[in-house]
N, C-alpha and C positions, 0 to 999 in steps of 0.2 A: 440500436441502443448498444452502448459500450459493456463491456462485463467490468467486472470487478476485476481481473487483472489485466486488463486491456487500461482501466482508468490508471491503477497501480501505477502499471511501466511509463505507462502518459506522464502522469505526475513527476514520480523520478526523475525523467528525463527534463522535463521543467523546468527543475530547481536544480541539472546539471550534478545528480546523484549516482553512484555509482550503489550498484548493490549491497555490497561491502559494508556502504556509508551507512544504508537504510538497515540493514540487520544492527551494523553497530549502535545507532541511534534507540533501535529498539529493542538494544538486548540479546538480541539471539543470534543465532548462527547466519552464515551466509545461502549457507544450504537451503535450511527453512525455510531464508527469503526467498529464495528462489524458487522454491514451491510454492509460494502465495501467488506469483508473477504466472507460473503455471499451470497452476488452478487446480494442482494435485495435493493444495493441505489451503484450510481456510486459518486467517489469525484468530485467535484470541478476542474477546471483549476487548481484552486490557490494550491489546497491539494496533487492534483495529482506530481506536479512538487516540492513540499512540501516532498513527498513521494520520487520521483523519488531523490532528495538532502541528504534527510535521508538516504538511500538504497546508494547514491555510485553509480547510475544508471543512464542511461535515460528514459526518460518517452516514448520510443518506445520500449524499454525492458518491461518496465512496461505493456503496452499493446500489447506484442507481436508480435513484428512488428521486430525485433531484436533479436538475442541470446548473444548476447555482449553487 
């Protein structure tokens, strides 16, 4: 089963995203983002579903609670 930033950096890379992109997208820093990706700071409600809308996903995909 994938983690939560395992599916992240999957995603990302997907949609040919750059970190950068995904913090700008969501507001925050790049930093940040990059502790979501390694699992040393979780998002937000607000980032999460932020994410899950970027992605084309749901936010139970997102946390693995889903493969669809």
């Amino acid at each position: 089963m994938e983690t939560f930033q395992e599916k992240l950096k999957e995603m990302r890379k997907i949609y040919s995203l750059t970190q950068r992109q995904v913090a700008e997208k969501l507001g925050i820093s790049q930093p940040s983002y990059i502790r979501y990706e390694n699992g040393t700071s979780e998002p937000t409600l607000e980032n999460l579903v932020k994410l899950a809308d970027l992605f084309d996903v749901s936010t139970d995909f997102l946390l693995g609670r889903k493969e669809y």
